[in-house]
N, C-alpha and C positions, 0 to 999 in steps of 0.2 A: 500442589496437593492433589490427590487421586483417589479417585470413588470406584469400589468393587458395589456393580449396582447389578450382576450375575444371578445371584444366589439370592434376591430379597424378593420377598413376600408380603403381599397385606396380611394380618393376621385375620382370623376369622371372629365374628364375635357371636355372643350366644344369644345376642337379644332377640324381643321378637323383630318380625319386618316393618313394626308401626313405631319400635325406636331405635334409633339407628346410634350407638355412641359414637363420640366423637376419638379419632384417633392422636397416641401420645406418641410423640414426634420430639426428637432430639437438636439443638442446634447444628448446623454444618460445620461448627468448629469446636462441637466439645466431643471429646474423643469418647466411643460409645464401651460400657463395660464388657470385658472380656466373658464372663459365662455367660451373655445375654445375644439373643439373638436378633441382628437388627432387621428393620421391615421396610419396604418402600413400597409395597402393595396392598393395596385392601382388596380383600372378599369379599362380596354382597352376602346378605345372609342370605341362608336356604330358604325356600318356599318349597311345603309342602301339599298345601292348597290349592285343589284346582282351580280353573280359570282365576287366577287370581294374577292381577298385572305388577310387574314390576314397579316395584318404587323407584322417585325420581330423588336423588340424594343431592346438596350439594355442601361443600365446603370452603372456606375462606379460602383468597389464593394466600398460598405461600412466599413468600419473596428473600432473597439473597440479602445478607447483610448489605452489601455494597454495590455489587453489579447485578444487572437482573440479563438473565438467561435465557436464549433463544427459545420459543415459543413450541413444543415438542406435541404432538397430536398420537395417541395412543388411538389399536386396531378397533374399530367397532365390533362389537360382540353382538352376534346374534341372540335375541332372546329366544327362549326356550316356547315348545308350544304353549305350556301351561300355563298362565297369570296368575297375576299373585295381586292379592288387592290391591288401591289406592293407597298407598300410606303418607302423613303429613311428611313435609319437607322438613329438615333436622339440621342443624346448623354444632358445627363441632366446636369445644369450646377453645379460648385460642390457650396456646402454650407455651410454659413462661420461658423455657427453655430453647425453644426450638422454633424456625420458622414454620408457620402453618403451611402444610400442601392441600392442595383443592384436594377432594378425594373425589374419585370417578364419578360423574354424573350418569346415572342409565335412565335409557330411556324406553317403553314399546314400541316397535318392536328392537329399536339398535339405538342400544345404550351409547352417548356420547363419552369418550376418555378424557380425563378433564387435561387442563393447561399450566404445566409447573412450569418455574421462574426459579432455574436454579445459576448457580456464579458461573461465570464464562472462565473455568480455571482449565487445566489442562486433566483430560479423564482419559483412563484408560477403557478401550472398548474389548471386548470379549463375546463370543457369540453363547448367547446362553440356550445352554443345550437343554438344560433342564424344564424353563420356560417356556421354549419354543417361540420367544420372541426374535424378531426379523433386522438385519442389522440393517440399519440407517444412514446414511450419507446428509449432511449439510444440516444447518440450522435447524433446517425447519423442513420436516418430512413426514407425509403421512404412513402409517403402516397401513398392510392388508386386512382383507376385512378378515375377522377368526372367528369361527364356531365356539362360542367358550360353552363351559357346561353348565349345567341347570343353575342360576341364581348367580354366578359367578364371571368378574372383568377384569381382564388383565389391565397391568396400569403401565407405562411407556417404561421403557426400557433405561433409557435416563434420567427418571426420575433424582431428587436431589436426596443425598444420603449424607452419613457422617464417616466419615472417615476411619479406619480400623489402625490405630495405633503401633501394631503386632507389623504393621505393612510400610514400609516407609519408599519416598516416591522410586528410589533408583531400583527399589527390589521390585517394581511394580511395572510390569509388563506391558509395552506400546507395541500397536502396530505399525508394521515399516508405511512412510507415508510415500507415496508416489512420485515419481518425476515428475518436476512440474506441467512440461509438457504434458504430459499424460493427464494431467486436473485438468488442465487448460481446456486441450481436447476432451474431454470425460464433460468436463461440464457443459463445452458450445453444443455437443451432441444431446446432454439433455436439454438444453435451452432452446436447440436448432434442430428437432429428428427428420424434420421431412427435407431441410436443407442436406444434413449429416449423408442423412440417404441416397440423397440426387448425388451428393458429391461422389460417395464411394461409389454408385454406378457408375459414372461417368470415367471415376479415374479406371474400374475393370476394363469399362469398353475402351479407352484409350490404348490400355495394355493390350489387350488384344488386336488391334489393328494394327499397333506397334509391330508386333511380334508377327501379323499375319506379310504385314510389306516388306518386312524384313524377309522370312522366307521365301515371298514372291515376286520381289523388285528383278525387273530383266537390267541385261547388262549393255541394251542403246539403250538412245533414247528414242529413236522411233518405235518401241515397242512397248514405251509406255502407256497403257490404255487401263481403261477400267475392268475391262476381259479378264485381263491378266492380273487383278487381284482378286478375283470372287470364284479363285478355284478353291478343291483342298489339300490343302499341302501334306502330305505322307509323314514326314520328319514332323509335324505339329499332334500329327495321332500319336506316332511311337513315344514323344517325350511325354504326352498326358498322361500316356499308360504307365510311364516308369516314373514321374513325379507323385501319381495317386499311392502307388504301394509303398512309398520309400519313409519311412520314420522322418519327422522334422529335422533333424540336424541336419541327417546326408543328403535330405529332400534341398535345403536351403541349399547347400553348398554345389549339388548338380547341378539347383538351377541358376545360380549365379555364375557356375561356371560354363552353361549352357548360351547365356546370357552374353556376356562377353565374347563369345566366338561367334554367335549370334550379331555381336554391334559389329565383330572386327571385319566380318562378311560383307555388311551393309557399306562398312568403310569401302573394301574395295570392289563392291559392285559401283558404288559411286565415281571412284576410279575408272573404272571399268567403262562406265558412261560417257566419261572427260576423257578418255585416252581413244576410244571409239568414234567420239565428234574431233575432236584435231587431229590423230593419227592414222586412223581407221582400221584401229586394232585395239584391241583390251591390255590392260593393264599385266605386264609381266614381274611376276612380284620376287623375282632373281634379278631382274638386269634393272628394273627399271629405275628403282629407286637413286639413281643418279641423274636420273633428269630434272631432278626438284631444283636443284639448285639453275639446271639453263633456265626453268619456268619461272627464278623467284628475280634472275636477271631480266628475264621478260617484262615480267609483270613491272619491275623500276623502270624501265628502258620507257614502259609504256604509261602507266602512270606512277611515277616520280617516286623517289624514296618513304616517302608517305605514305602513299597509294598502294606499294608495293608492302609496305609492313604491316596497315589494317588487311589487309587480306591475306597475311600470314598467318597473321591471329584470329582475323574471324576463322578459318580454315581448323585449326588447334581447337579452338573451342569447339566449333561443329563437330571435330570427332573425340573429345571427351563427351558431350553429349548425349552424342550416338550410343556409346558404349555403357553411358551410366542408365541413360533412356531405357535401352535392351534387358540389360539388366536388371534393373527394378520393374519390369512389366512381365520376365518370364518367373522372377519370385514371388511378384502379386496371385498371377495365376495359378502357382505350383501352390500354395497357403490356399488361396480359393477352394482349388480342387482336393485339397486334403481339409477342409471343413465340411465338404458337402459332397463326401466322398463317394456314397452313392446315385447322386445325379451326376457327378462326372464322370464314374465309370458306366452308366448308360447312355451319356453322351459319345462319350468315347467310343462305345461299341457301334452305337449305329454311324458317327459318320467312318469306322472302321469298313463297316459294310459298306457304305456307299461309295467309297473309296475304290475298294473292289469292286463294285458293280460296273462305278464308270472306266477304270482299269481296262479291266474286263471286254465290254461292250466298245472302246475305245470311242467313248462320247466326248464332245468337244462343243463349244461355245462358237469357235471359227478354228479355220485352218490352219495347224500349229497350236494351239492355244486347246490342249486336254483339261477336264476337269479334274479328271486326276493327277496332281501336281507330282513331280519328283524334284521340282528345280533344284532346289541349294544339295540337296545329295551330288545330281548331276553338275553341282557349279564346282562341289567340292573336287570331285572326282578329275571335271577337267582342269582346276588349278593343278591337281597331285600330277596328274599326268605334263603339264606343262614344264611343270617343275624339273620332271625326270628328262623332258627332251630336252630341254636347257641344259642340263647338264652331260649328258651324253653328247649334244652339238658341241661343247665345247671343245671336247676331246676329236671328234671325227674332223670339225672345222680345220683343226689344226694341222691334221692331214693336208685336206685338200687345199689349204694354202701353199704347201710346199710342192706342187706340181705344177707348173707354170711351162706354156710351149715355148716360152721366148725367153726364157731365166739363160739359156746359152747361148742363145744368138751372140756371131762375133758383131761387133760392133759396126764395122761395111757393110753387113745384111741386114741393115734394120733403118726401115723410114726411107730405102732409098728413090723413092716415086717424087720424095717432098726436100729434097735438098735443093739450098738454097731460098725457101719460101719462110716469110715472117709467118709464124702460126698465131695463133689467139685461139683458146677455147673459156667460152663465156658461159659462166652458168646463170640464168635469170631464173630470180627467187622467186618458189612456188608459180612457174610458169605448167601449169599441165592444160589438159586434152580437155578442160572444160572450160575455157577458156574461149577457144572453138569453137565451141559446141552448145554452149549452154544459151537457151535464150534469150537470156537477160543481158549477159555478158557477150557473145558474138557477136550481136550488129559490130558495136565497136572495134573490138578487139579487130575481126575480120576484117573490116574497112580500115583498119592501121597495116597490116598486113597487107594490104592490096597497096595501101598506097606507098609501104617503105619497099618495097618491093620493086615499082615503078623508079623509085629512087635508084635503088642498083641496077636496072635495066638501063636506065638512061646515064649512068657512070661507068657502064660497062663490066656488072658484074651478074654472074648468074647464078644462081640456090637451086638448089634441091632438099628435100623433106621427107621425113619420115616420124615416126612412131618408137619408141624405147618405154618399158612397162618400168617404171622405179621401184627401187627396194621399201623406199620409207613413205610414206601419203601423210602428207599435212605440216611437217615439221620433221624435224631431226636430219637437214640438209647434208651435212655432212657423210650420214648413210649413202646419201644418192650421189654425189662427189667423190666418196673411195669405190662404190659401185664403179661408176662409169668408169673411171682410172685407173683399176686394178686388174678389171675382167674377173673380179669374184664378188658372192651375191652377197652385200656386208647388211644386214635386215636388224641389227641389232648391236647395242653397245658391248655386246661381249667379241662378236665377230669382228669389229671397228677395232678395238684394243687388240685381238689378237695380228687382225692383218697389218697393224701400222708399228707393233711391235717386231716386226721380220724384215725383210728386203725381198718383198715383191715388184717386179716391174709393175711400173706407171706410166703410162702416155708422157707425164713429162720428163720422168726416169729414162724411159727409152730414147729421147731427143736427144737427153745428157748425157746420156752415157756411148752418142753415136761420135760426139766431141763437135758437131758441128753448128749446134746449136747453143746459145746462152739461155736459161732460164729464169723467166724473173714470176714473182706473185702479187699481185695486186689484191687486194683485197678490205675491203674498208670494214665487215663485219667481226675480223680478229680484235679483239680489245682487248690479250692477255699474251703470254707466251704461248708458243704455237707449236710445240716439238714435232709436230708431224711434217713440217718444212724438209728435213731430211729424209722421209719416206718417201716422197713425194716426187723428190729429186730438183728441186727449188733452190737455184742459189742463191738469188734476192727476192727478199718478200717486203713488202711495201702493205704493213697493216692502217691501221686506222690512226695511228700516233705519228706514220710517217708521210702520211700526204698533204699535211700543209693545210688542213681545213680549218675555217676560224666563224665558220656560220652554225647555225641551231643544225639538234636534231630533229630529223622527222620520226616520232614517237621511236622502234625500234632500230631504225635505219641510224648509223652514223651519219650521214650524207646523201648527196641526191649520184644518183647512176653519173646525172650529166657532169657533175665534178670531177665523179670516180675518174669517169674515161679523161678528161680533162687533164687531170694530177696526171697520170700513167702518161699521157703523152708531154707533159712538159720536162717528167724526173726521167724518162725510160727512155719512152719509143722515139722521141725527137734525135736523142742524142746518136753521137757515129758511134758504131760497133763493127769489131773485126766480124763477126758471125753475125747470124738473121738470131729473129729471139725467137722464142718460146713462151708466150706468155698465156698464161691462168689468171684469170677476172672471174669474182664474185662478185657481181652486181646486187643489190639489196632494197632500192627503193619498195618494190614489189613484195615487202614483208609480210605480214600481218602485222598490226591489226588496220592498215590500207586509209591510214587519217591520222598527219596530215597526209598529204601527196604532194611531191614538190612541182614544179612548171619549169617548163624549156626557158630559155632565158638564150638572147642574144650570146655567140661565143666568146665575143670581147669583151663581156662585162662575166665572166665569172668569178676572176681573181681568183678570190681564198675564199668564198662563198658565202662573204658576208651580204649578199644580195637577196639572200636567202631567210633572212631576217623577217622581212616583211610578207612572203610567201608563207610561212611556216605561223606566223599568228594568224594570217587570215584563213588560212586549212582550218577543215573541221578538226573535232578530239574523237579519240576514241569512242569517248561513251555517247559519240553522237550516232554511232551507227553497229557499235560491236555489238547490242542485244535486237538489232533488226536484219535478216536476213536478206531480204533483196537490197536494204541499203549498202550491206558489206559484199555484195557481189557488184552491183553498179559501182561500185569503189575499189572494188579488186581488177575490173578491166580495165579503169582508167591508170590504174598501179602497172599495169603490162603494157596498155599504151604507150605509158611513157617511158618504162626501160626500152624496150625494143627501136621506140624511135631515136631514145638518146643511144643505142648502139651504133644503128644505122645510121645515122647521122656522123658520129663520131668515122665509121667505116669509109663511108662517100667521102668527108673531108680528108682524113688522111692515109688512106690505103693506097695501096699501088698494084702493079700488075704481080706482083709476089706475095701480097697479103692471103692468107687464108684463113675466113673466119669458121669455128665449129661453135654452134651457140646452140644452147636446149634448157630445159627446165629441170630443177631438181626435181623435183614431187608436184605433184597437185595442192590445191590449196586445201582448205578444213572440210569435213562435211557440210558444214551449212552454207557451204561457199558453193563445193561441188557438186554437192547433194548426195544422198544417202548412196550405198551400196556403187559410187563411181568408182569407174576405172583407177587404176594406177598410172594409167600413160600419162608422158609428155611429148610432145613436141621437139624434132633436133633438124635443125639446120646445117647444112655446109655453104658454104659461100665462097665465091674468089674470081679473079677475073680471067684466069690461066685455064682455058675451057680442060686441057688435058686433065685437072684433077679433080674436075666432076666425072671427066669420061670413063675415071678408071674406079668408080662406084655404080655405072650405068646398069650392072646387075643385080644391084641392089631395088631396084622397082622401085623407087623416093619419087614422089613426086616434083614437079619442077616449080620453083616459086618459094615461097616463105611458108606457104600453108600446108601443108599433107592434106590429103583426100581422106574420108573415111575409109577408104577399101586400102588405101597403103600398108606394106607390114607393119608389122609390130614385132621387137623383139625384145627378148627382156634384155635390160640393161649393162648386166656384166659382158654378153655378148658382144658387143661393140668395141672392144678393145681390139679383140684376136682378130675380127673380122678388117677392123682400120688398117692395123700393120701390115695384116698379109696385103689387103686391095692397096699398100702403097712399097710392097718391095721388101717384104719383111720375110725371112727364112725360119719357120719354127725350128728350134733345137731347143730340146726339151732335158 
């Protein structure tokens, strides 16, 4: 049942103000006559007497046949200047028909509204226009205070009425009731405002700092400082100015779309980050997306199937995050500044000006670091361009693949310095020029080198040393392997795929194809099919399934080096062969992440490397030392240590007067290993006991020994091909 309580009225009465009758009142459930008009209101009568005070009225409460009715508090009325005499208190009589309602109590000077008890049934609410009465929320609510007019009080707006028959409940008009949420939150905010308050500032400032690191996040990590978030970002003005004018629909939608290219940004500056501390280059967002899967190899290799799937997924979730994060903080703001549109567009203007000013004045915090920001323009600008050189490289690369000084050499003209000699070229992983050099890691390192060194002196063999700048830094080895072996500069998985997809000569191509050499590839790091064995010009390749090993891994490493060489001389080099070989080793102990590290071991006892058992549970784990910097560089020279001595070692035992070894480092190890902004270089050896074939690089200025000099050249990498062949009898025909 439903009460139109809109349109009613106390009736007025005619008595004087010393007798008050009492008002006739209908029951709530008998249905009220059609020509008659119902009331829920009383009128005080007029006073026309000066100072005469307000009479104080009271009447019975009313009560609900059955249920009684939240407690409803009507607006206090101001009394008028005037008073109106004392008059007795008057008590209404009850009525047979109808529950008694209290009728208004006044009082001088603010009359109390009295307190009805009507059924808790379902009522339709309506704003009564007529009345000027204030719509109500919940049980029990006070209204404002009202001016009423001389002698007269408005009674609650709910007051309990009878029912109009003519109305029945479905023709009877509800308001739409809210998502619940919406009550939920509607009411914690009236029950919680100074909490409510704190909260919605706190979630603005969030969005806003959200939104300001986003525009201002650099892309190392050494350049993260606090400097470099308390500039003003340009691209934060232009969007305030164009979220202020924009109507709500298109305003939402720019800036959720704003938003999202905003998270997608942040995603790959965070890239950008991670690809800058191990690679020491930024994220290429053409090529690079295929090295996810070498890293999701890594990361199992390194810590275990497991290890390697929570951090796929924590990764996943971080960048829905990110994106949902961005987004709901540039739409909190965009709604902000469109309610309080005027202090945003004076915000806007002046940090507009100051924007320009320091612009302008080219004021700055420190060196490099302007307050007036252009970053994410400028991040954008050099992705787009990235983009386009990537693409263009791909076509001109393709070019200069096909021009090669030795693609015609006859086959008598090529290598003829080195016939008859067993070759080996060793590549040791992530061996570079910091290694050397770096203070934490040289004593060591250096003092291995002096002392493997002495070794070959006293076996009768002599080194010389020099400097090669590599294609790739920190990872991506295999860049620095088709580099050195092709003599073209492979810096990127697009130029890899193209040159291994041709027939370019290779250092080990050029042996093979001289017929005098056999080629074999040792290699413990391949754990899949390896199609580039043909490019390469590799007849047998000896991966990591074919060497016979039955001991643990050391976290990335299939094996320890000392096996490696081990295997290759009991399947390979031991055996008689018509021809000397040609052999390519990729040594790996020296991986990242440099825990465990395996140990030299007696040569008698390697077997199948289950010796290694015991070595590899006592090594540290990774997470003993991966997030501590000087602990992963004193653990990266012990990693070089001991490739280089299980080389040398390996060399001294079984070399002879026709061995020659060519040994260097693919890349450098991570930034936090090398340290910021190093070099590219590595380190390359030649070695052999045959003085003739060092004599005939003697123009090359290498130092003598295992170590280069800091003043020794340096030459970049691809280099080294063209220069080996010719310094050994090689005829260019191009």
């Amino acid at each position: 049942m439903s009460f139109n309580t809109s349109s009613r009225q106390l009736s007025k009465t005619d008595e004087a103000p010393e007798d008050v009758p009492s008002q006739e009142v209908t029951p709530l459930d008998a249905p009220a006559p059609r020509d008659t008009v119902q009331t829920s209101e009383a009128e005080t009568p007029e006073v026309s007497a000066p100072e005469a005070e307000t009479p104080e009225v009271s009447a019975p409460e009313a009560k609900a046949p059955e249920k009684e009715a939240p407690e409803a508090k009507a607006p206090e009325a101001e009394a008028p200047e005037a008073k109106a005499p004392e008059a007795p208190e008057a008590e209404a009589p009850e009525a047979t028909t109808d529950p008694e309602p209290k009728a208004p109590e006044a009082k001088d000077p603010e009359p109390e509204a009295p307190e009805a008890e009507a059924s808790q049934t379902e009522t339709s609410q309506t704003e009564a226009s007529e009345t000027g009465t204030p719509e109500t929320e919940g049980p029990e609510a006070e209204a404002p205070d009202a001016d009423a007019p001389e002698g007269e009080v408005e009674a609650p707006e709910q007051a309990a009425a009878a029912p109009d028959p003519a109305v029945s409940d479905a023709d009877t008009p509800t308001a739409p009731r809210p998502r619940r949420w919406r009550r939920v939150w509607g009411g914690w905010r009236e029950k919680y405002p100074v909490a409510a308050r704190v909260l919605a500032w706190t979630t603005t400032a969030v969005a806003l700092a959200v939104v300001v690191v986003a525009l201002l996040m650099p892309t190392q990590a050494d350049k993260v400082r606090i400097a470099a978030f308390v500039r003003l970002p340009v691209e934060a003005i232009f969007g305030a100015a164009l979220l202020i004018v924009l109507p709500r629909k298109p305003r939402i939608a720019v800036a959720a779309f704003a938003g999202l290219g905003l998270g997608a940004l942040t995603v790959v500056n965070f890239l950008d980050i991670g690809f800058n501390e191990y690679l020491g280059r930024g994220f290429n967002v053409v090529l690079d997306w295929s090295l996810f899967s070498d890293a999701q190899g890594y990361l199992q290799d390194t810590f275990g199937k497991g290890g390697a799937l929570g951090i796929a997924a924590l990764a996943v979730t971080l960048v829905i995050a990110v994106l949902a994060l961005t987004t709901l903080s540039v739409i909190r703001l965009g709604n902000l500044a469109a309610r309080h549109t005027e202090t945003a567009t004076r915000t806007t203007l002046v940090l507009a000006i100051a924007w320009v000013t320091c612009a302008a004045l080219g004021v700055q915090y420190a060196a490099g670091i302007p307050i007036a920001s252009e970053h994410t323009m400028q991040a954008l600008q050099f992705k787009a361009e990235q983009v386009q050189r990537t693409l263009q490289d791909e076509a001109e690369f393709a070019k200069i693949a096909k021009k090669d000084n030795f693609a015609n050499t006859p086959p008598d003209q090529l290598l003829t310095g080195l016939r008859g000699k067993d070759m080996m070229i060793t590549f040791i992983e992530s061996y570079g020029r910091s290694a050397i050099e770096d203070p934490v890691m040289a004593p060591g390192v250096d003092a291995t080198l002096t002392a493997e060194n002495k070794k070959l002196t006293d076996a009768g063999f002599a080194a010389k040393s020099g400097w090669l700048t590599s294609a790739t830094y920190g990872g991506s080895s295999w860049l620095g392997h088709s580099t050195f072996m092709s003599g073209l500069w492979i810096s990127n998985q697009q130029r890899y795929r193209t040159v291994t997809a041709g027939e370019r000569l290779t250092l080990p191509g050029a042996f093979k194809k001289t017929g005098a050499w056999d080629t074999v590839g040792v290699m413990p790091g391949v754990q899949k099919a390896w199609p580039e064995q043909n490019f390469y010009g590799i007849d047998k390749l000896y991966d990591s399934h074919k060497l016979g090993y039955k001991g643990p891994k050391f976290s990335w490493s299939t094996m320890p080096d000392q096996y490696a060489l081990t295997a290759f001389e009991r399947l390979v080099h031991s055996k008689k062969h018509d021809k000397p070989l040609m052999s390519t080793i990729i040594l790996t102990s020296s991986h990242q992440p440099w825990a465990p590290i395996p140990e030299l071991v007696p040569q008698d006892q390697v077997g199948d490397g289950s010796i290694y058992n015991a070595i590899e549970k006592a090594g540290k784990k990774p997470a003993d030392i991966i997030t501590d910097s000087t602990k992963s560089k004193q653990e990266y020279g012990k990693s070089i240590q001991y490739s280089v001595s299980s080389l040398i070692n390996y060399l001294v035992k079984y070399g002879n007067k026709n061995t020659v070894l060519i040994f260097l480092g693919d890349h450098q190890p991570i930034a936090r290993v090398s340290g910021n902004h190093a070099s590219r270089d590595v380190p390359v050896s030649i070695v052999a006991k045959d003085p003739k074939v060092l004599d005939k690089i003697a123009a090359w200025n290498w130092a003598d020994g295992l170590q280069p000099k800091q003043d020794t050249p340096v030459w970049k990498m691809n280099a080294f091909r063209d220069r080996f062949l010719t310094a050994y009898g090689s005829t260019p025909a191009p």
